[in-house]
C-alpha positions as CSV (number, residue, x, y, z in Angstrom):
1,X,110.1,93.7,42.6
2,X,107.9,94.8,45.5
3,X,109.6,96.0,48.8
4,X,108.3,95.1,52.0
5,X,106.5,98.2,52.9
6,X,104.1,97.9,49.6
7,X,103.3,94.5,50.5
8,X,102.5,95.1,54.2
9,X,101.9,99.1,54.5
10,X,100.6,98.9,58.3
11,X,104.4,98.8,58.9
12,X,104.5,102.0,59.3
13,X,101.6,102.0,61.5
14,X,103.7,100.0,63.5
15,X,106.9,102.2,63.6
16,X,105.1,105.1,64.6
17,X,103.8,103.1,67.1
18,X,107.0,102.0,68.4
19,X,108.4,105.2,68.0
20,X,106.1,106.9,70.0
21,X,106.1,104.3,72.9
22,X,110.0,104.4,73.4
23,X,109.5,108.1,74.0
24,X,106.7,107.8,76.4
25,X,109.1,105.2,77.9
26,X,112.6,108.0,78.2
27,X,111.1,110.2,79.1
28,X,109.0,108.5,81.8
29,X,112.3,107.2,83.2
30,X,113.8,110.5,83.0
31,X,111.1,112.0,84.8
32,X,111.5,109.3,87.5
33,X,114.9,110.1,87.7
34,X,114.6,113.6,88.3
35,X,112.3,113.2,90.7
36,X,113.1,110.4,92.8
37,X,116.8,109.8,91.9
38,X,119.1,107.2,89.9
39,X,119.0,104.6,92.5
40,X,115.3,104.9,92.8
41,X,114.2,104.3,89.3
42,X,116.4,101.8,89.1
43,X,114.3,99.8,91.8
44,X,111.1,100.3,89.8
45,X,112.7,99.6,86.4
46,X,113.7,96.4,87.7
47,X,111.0,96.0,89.4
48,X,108.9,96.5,86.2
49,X,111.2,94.2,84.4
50,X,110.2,91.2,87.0
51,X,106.3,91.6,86.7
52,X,106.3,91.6,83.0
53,X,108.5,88.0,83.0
54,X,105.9,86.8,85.4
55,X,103.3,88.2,83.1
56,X,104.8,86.7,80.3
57,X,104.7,83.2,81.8
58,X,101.0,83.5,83.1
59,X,99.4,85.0,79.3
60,X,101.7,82.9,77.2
61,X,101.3,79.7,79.0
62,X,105.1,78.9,79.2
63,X,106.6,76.6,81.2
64,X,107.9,77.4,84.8
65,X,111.2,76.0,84.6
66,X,113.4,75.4,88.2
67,X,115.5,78.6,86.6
68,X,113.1,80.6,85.3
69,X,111.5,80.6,89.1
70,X,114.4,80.9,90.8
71,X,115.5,84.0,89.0
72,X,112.0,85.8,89.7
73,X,112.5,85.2,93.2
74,X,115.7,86.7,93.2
75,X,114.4,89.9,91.6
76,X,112.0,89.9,94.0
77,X,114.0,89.3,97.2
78,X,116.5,92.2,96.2
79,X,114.1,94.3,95.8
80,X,112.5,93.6,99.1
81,X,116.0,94.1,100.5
82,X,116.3,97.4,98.7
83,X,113.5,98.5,100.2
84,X,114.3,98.3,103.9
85,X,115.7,100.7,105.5
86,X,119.3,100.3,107.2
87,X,119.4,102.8,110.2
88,X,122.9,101.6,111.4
89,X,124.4,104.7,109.8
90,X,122.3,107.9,109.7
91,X,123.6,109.4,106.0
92,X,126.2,112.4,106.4
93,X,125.0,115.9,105.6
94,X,127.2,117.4,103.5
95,X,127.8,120.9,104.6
96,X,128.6,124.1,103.0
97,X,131.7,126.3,103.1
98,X,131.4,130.0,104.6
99,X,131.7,132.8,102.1
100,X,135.0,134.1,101.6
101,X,134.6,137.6,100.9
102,X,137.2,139.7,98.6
103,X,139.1,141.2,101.3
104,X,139.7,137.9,102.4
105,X,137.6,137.9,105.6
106,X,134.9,135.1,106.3
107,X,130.9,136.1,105.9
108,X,127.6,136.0,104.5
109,X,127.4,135.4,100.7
110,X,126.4,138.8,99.0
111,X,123.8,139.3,96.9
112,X,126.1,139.1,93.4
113,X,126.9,135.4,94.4
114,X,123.4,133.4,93.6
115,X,123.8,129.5,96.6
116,X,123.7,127.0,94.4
117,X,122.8,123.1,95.8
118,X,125.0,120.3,95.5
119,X,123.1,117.8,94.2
């Protein structure tokens, strides 16, 4: 009895394929999220998400259901609404502690103790 692989070698092909692209794809997001932050890349995932059902529907020639539209313009509409800006509130600053020094005076961090961000 044959397996599947010996019947259809360019599976592999395929998995390697696959492989490779949902590496591209981490470490893409990854990089997004160092860069630009969690709440960031989640706008453009979703984002992404919403183009390729639209894209789906226009190359596949699927119907357009009432649902199906209505969901796309919900995507789009909250990320519209992510995108402006709310300037009720300016955001806090958080701000860092003085030094305590050994003898238990307040100061200037020495050299020994490296500032280290919060985020």
């Amino acid at each position: 009895m044959k397996s599947l692989t010996e019947d259809h070698p360019y599976v592999y092909g395929v998995l390697v394929f696959e492989a490779m692209a949902t590496f591209i794809g981490q470490v893409s997001v990854l990089s997004l999220i160092a860069l630009f932050g969690a709440a960031t890349t989640a706008l453009i995932t979703t984002a992404r998400k919403g183009v390729t059902l639209l894209l789906s529907y226009l190359i596949f020639t699927k119907p357009l259901t009432e649902q199906h539209g209505s969901g796309l313009l919900l995507i789009a509409m909250g990320i519209v609404l992510k995108m402006v800006p709310m300037d009720s509130k300016p955001p806090s600053k958080i701000q860092a502690r003085p030094a305590v020094r050994k003898d238990g005076g307040e100061g200037e961090r020495g050299d020994e103790e490296e500032r280290k961000s919060l985020v």
